[in-house]
C-alpha positions as CSV (number, residue, x, y, z in Angstrom):
1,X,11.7,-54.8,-42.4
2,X,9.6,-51.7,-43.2
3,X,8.5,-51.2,-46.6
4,X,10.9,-48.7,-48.6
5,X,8.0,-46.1,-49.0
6,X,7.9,-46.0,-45.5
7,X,11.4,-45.4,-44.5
8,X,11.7,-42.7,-47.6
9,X,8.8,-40.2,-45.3
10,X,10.4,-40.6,-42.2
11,X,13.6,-39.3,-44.0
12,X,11.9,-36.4,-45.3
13,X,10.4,-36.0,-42.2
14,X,13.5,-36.1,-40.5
15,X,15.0,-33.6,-43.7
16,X,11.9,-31.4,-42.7
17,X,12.6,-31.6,-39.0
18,X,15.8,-30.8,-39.0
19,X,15.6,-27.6,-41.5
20,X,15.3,-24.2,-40.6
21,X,13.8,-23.5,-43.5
22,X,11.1,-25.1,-46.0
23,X,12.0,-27.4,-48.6
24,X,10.8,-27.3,-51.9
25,X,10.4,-30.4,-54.1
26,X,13.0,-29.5,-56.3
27,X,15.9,-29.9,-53.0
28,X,13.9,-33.4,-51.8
29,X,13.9,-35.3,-55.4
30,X,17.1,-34.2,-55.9
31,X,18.5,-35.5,-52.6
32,X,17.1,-39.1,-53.3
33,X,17.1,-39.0,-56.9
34,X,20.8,-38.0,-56.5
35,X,22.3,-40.5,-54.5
36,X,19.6,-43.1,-56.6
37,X,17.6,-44.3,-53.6
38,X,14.2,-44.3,-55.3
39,X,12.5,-42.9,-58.5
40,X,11.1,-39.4,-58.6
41,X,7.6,-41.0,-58.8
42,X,7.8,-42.8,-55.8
43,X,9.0,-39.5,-53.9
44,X,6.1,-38.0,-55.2
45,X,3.7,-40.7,-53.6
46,X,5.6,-40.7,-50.2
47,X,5.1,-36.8,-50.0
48,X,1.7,-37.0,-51.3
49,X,0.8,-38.9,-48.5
50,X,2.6,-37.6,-45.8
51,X,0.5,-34.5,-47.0
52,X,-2.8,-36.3,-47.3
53,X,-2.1,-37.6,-43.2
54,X,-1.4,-33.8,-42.3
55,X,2.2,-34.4,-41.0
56,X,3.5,-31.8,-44.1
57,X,1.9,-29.2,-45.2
58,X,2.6,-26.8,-48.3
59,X,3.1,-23.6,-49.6
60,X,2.9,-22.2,-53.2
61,X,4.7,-19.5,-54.3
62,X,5.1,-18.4,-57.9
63,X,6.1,-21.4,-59.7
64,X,7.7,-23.1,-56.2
65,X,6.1,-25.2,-53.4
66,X,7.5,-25.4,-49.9
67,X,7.1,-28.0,-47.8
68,X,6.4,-27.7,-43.7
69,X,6.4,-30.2,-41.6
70,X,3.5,-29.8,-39.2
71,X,3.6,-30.2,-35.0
72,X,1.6,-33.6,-35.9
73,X,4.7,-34.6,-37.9
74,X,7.6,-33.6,-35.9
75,X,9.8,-36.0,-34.9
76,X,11.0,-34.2,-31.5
Protein backbone atom coordinates (compact mmCIF):
# COMPACT_ATOMS: atom_id res chain seq x y z
CA UNK A 1 0.00 0.00 0.00
CA UNK A 2 1.29 3.51 -0.58
CA UNK A 3 2.42 5.43 2.18
CA UNK A 4 -0.29 8.06 3.51
CA UNK A 5 1.90 11.13 2.54
CA UNK A 6 1.78 9.88 -0.79
CA UNK A 7 -1.78 9.36 -1.46
CA UNK A 8 -2.53 12.97 0.54
CA UNK A 9 -0.37 14.86 -2.85
CA UNK A 10 -2.01 13.05 -5.35
CA UNK A 11 -5.36 14.27 -3.75
CA UNK A 12 -4.25 17.72 -3.83
CA UNK A 13 -3.07 17.25 -6.99
CA UNK A 14 -6.14 15.90 -8.20
CA UNK A 15 -7.99 19.11 -5.93
CA UNK A 16 -5.50 21.32 -7.99
CA UNK A 17 -6.39 19.54 -11.24
CA UNK A 18 -9.67 19.69 -11.16
CA UNK A 19 -10.11 23.61 -9.98
CA UNK A 20 -10.59 26.38 -12.00
CA UNK A 21 -9.19 28.38 -9.84
CA UNK A 22 -5.98 28.42 -7.32
CA UNK A 23 -6.20 27.09 -3.95
CA UNK A 24 -4.96 28.63 -1.08
CA UNK A 25 -3.68 26.80 1.96
CA UNK A 26 -6.33 27.91 4.09
CA UNK A 27 -9.19 25.75 1.49
CA UNK A 28 -6.54 22.56 1.35
CA UNK A 29 -5.94 22.15 5.35
CA UNK A 30 -9.27 22.75 5.90
CA UNK A 31 -10.48 20.07 3.51
CA UNK A 32 -8.34 17.32 5.21
CA UNK A 33 -8.12 18.78 8.56
CA UNK A 34 -11.96 18.78 8.36
CA UNK A 35 -12.94 15.50 7.51
CA UNK A 36 -9.65 14.45 10.01
CA UNK A 37 -7.55 12.63 7.39
CA UNK A 38 -4.20 13.93 8.55
CA UNK A 39 -2.72 16.73 10.78
CA UNK A 40 -2.10 20.16 9.45
CA UNK A 41 1.67 19.43 9.77
CA UNK A 42 1.72 16.66 7.63
CA UNK A 43 -0.32 18.72 4.88
CA UNK A 44 2.22 21.08 5.19
CA UNK A 45 5.08 18.55 4.31
CA UNK A 46 3.07 16.86 1.47
CA UNK A 47 2.71 20.46 -0.18
CA UNK A 48 6.12 21.44 0.56
CA UNK A 49 7.25 18.80 -1.39
CA UNK A 50 5.10 18.62 -4.20
CA UNK A 51 6.44 22.29 -4.43
CA UNK A 52 10.09 21.35 -3.94
CA UNK A 53 9.54 18.60 -7.16
CA UNK A 54 7.91 21.55 -9.28
CA UNK A 55 4.46 19.85 -9.76
CA UNK A 56 2.78 23.08 -7.70
CA UNK A 57 3.82 26.21 -7.76
CA UNK A 58 2.73 29.34 -5.66
CA UNK A 59 1.64 32.65 -5.60
CA UNK A 60 1.68 35.36 -2.75
CA UNK A 61 -0.68 37.80 -2.49
CA UNK A 62 -1.10 40.08 0.51
CA UNK A 63 -1.30 37.85 3.38
CA UNK A 64 -2.65 34.74 0.96
CA UNK A 65 -0.77 32.02 -1.09
CA UNK A 66 -2.27 30.30 -4.02
CA UNK A 67 -1.38 27.19 -5.15
CA UNK A 68 -0.96 26.12 -9.10
CA UNK A 69 -0.51 22.98 -10.19
CA UNK A 70 2.06 23.03 -12.93
CA UNK A 71 1.87 21.06 -16.62
CA UNK A 72 4.63 18.67 -14.88
CA UNK A 73 1.98 17.94 -12.25
CA UNK A 74 -1.17 17.55 -14.12
CA UNK A 75 -2.91 14.64 -13.85
CA UNK A 76 -4.63 14.75 -17.45
Amino acid sequence: MAEPITLYKLMILSMLDHSEAPLTNTLLSDFFLGKEYTTYFTIQQAISELISAELVRTESTHNNTHYYITPAGSLS
